[in-house]
N, C-alpha and C positions, 0 to 999 in steps of 0.2 A: 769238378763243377762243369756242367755242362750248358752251355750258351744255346739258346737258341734261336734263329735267323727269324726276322718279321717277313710273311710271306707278302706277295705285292699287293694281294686284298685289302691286308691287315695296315700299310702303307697308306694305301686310297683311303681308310676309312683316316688315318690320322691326319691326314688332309684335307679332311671333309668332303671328300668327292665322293661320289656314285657308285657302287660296290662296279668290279670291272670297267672302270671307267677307262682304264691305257689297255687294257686286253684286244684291243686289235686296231690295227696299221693298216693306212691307205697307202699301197708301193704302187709306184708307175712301173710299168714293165711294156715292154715292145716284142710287134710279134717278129719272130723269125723266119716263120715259112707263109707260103699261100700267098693269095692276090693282095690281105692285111698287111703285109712283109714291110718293116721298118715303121708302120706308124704303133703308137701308145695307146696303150690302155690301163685302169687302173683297178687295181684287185686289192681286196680285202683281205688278210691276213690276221690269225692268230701271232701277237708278241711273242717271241720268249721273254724269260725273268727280267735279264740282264736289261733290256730296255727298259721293263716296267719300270724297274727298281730307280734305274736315271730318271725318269722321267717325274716320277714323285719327289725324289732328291731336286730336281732343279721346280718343283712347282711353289706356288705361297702359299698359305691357307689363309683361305677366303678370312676367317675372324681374324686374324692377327692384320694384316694388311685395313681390316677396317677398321680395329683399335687404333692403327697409328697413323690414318688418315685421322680420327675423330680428335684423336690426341693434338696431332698438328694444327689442325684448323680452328680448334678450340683453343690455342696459345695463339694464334692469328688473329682471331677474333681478339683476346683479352690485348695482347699490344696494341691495335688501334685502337681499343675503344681509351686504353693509358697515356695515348699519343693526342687525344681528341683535347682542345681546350674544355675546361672544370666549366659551367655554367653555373652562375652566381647567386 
């Protein structure tokens, strides 16, 4: 039997996010030579895997996260309104 790996696209999409949405990183880097020498700049980079794949591992997905906000505040609501005195 042979397993095979969700690639990080396939990730994004079970997340709900935006096809290539981790596909590229802002790195601050500094320059080393010329009159720029020692101050920052920041470049755009293509990921590899290994982060994508962290980076969807530690995200939430957006529906679940609103399920159990609507869940919570909906058992929130029903406590006070059980807390409220009965009007007669």
């Amino acid at each position: 039997m042979i397993v095979r790996r969700l690639t990080p696209g396939e990730c994004e999409a079970l997340q709900d996010w935006d096809p290539d949405h981790t596909k590229y990183a802002i790195v601050n880097k500094v320059h080393r030579k010329g009159p720029l020498k020692g101050q920052t700049y920041e470049e755009v980079v293509v990921q590899a895997d290994g982060p994508r794949y962290k980076q969807c591992g530690n995200g939430v997905t957006s529906a679940v996260s609103y399920w159990l906000a609507y869940r919570y505040f909906r058992e929130v609501e029903q406590s006070v309104q059980q807390s409220l005195p009965q009007a007669a």
